[in-house]
C-alpha positions in Angstrom: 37.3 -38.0 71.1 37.2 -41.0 68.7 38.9 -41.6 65.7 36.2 -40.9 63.6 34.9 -37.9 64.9 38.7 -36.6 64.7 38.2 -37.5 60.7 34.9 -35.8 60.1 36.4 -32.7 61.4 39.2 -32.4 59.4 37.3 -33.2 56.2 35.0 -30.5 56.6 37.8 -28.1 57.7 38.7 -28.8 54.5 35.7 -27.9 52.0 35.4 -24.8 51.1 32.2 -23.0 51.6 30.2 -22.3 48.4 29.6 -18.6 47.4 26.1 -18.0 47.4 24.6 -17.8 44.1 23.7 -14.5 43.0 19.5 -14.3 42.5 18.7 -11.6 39.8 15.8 -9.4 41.3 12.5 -9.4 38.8 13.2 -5.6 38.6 16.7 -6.4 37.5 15.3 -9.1 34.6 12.7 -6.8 32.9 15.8 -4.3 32.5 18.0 -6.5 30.3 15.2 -7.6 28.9 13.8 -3.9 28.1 17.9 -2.8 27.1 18.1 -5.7 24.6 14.8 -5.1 23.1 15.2 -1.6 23.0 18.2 -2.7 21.3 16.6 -4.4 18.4 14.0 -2.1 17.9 15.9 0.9 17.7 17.4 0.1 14.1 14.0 -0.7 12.8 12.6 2.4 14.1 15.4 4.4 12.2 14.8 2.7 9.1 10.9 2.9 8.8 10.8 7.1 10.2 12.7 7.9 6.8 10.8 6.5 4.5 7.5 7.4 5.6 8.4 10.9 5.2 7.7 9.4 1.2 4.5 10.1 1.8 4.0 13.7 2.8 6.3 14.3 -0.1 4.1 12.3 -2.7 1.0 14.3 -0.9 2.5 17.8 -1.5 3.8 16.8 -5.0 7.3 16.9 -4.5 7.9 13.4 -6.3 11.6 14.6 -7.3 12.4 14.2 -4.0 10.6 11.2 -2.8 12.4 9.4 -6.1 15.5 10.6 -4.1 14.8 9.1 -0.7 13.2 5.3 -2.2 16.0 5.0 -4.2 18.4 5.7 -1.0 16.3 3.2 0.8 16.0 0.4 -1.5 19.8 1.3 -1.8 20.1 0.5 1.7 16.9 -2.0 2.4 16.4 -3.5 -0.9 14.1 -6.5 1.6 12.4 -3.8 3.5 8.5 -3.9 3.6 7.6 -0.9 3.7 10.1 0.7 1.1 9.4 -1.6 -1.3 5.4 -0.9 -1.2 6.6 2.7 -1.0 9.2 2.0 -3.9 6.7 0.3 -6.0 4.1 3.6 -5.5 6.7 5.9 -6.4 7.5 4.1 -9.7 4.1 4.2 -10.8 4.4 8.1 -10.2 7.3 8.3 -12.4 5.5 6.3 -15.1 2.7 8.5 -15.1 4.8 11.1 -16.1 6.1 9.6 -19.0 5.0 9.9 -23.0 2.1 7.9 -23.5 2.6 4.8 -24.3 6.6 5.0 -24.1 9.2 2.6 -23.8 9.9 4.0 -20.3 6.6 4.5 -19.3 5.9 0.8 -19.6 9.5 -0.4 -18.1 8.2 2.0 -14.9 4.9 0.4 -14.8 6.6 -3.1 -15.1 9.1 -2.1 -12.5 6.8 -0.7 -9.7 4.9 -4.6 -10.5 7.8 -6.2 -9.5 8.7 -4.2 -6.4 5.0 -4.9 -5.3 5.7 -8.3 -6.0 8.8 -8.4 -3.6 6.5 -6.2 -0.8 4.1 -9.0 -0.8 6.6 -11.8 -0.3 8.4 -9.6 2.4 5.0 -9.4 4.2 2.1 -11.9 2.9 -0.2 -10.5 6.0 0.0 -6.6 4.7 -2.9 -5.1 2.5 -0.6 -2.6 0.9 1.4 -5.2 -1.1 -2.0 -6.4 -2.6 -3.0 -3.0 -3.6 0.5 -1.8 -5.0 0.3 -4.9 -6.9 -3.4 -3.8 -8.1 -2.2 -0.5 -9.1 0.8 -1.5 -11.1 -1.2 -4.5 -12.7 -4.1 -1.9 -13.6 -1.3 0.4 -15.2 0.5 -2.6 -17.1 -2.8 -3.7 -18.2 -4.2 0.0 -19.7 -0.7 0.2 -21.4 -1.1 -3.5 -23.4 -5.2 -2.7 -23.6 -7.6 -4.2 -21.6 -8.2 -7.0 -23.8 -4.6 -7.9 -24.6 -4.2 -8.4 -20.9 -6.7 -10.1 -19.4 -4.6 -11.9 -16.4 -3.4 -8.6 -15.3 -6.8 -6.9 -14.9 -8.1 -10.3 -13.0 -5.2 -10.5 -10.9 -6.0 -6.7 -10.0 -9.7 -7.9 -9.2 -8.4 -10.8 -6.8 -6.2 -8.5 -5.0 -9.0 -5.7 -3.9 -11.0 -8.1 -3.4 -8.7 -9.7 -0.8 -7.7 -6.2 0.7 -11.5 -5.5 1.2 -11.9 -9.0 3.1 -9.1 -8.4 5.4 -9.7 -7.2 9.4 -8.2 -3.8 10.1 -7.3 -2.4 7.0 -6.4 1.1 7.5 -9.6 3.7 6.0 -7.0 5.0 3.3 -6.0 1.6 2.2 -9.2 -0.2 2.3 -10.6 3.4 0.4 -7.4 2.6 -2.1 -8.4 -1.0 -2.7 -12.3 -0.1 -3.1 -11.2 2.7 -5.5 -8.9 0.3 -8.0 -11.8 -2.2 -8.0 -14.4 0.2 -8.9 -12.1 1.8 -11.8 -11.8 -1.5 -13.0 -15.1 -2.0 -13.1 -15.8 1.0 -15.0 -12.8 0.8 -17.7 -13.9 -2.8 -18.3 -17.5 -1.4 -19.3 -15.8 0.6 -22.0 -16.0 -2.4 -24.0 -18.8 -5.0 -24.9 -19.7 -7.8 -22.8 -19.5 -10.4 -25.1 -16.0 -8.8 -26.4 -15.0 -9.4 -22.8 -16.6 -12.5 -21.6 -14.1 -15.2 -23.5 -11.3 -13.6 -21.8 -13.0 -14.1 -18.1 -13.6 -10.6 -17.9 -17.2 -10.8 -17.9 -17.5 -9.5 -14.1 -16.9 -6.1 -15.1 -20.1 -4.0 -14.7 -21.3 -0.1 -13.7 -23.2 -1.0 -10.5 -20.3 -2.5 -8.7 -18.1 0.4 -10.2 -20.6 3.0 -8.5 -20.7 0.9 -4.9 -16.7 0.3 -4.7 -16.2 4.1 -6.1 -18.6 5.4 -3.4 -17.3 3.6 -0.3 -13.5 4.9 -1.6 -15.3 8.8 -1.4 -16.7 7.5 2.0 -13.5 6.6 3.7 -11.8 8.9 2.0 -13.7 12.0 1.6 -12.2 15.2 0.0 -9.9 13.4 -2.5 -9.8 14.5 -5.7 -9.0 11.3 -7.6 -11.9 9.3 -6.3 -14.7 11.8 -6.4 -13.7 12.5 -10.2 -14.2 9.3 -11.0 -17.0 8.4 -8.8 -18.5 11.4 -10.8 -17.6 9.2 -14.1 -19.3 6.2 -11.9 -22.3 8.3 -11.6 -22.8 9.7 -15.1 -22.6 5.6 -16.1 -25.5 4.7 -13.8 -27.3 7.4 -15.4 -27.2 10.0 -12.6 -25.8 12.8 -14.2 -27.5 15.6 -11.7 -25.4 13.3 -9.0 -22.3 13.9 -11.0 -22.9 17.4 -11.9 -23.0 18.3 -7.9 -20.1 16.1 -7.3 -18.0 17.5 -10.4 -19.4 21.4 -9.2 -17.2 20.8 -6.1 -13.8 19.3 -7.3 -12.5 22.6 -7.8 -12.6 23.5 -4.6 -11.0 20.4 -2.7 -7.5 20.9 -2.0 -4.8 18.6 -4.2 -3.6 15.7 -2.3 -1.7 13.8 -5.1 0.3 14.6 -8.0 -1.9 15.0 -10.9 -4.8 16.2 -8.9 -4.3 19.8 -11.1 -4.8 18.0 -13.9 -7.9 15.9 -12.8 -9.6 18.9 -11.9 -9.8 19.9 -15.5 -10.6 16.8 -16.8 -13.5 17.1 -14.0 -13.8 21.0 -15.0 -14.5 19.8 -19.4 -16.7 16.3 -18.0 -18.8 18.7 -16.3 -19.6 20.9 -19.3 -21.0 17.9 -21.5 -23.9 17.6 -18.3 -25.2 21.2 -18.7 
């Protein structure tokens, strides 16, 4: 054998053979990958099954305790999307329960504005910011009067408006956003045109009240806020037989939200001033 065969061999006596490297199956991939997102969408899960249970209490008018569970939430999620659209619902609730025209009524109105405010920034893309934030601007602007508050009740405008152009919209958010639009048509009719006009609320008229109140009782049929005041929609367009058959049946539909009692008797009195 030659010297530098006799070499060769005793260099590669001397490497050490490489482990082979370990090859993760596909299978064996799409499991960590499944575990870790599992993972990450288990907390979220958690937090948003809690505080949609706000809404079955709103809807069987236990409000005490859906105060209870947005406060614990905001407590615990003050950033969270969908407690602070939830949040800023709830507040409007509370202020609806308060003395006319209070001190506290108007701080609750102001303070379910600002949570909407926060949902929106949370989540730009939602619809339910938007309409939160046209409730509680509607609310803010009927407490300060119409006319003192012009930039509320156009900012409530812009922000149906925008739920209504959106793709997808849930039926009982888009009828939500089509129902604050129409009111705020008709509460703007309440006063004169040219009253109105200077203050760029020229817009507001009783047609457009009746179509965005009728598509709201469309997608949302049976609900005792929005045929009450598509009734009031009605009687402005001069169809008061219309109203009288819509107003004969409110009694009758089951109560959804809180106040709904109470609407049905305003509905009950409207409907004596048609016979």
């Amino acid at each position: 054998m030659e010297g530098s065969e006799v070499i060769l061999q005793i260099k590669s006596l001397g490497k050490r053979p490489r482990p082979p490297r370990l090859q993760t199956a596909p299978s064996m991939r799409r499991f960590f990958l499944l575990v870790v997102s599992l993972g990450s969408a288990a907390p979220l899960a958690a937090q948003s099954a809690p505080i949609a249970r706000v809404d079955t209490l709103v809807a069987s008018g236990q409000v005490p305790a859906a105060i209870a569970q947005v406060d614990q939430a905001l407590a615990a999620t003050p950033r969270d999307f969908e407690v602070l659209w939830r949040a800023s619902r709830v507040r409007l609730l509370q202020g609806d329960a308060q003395p006319e025209k209070s001190k506290a009524q108007d701080k609750l109105y102001r303070e379910a504005l600002a949570l909407a405010e926060r949902a929106i920034k949370a989540n730009p893309a939602a619809p339910d910011g938007y309409v939160r934030r046209a409730a509680a601007n509607g609310k803010v602007a009927l407490f300060a009067g119409v006319l003192d508050a012009a930039d509320y009740v156009i900012q409530t405008r812009d922000d149906t408006e925008k739920v209504i152009a959106m793709r997808g919209v849930p039926p009982m958010t888009l009828a939500s956003a089509h129902y604050i639009l129409g009111r705020t048509h008709l509460k703007l009719t309440d006063t004169p045109r040219p009253l109105r006009m200077p203050l760029g609320l020229g817009f507001g008229n009783a047609a457009d009240a009746l179509t965005h109140l009728a598509r709201a009782t469309t997608l949302r049929p049976g609900f005792v806020m929005f045929q009450l005041e598509y009734a009031r929609a009605l009687i402005a367009n001069d169809r008061a037989a219309d109203a009288r058959a819509v107003l004969q049946q409110l009694g009758a539909l089951g109560n959804q939200e809180p106040g709904d009692e109470q609407r049905k008797q305003e509905g009950a009195e409207l409907l004596k001033t048609l016979r």
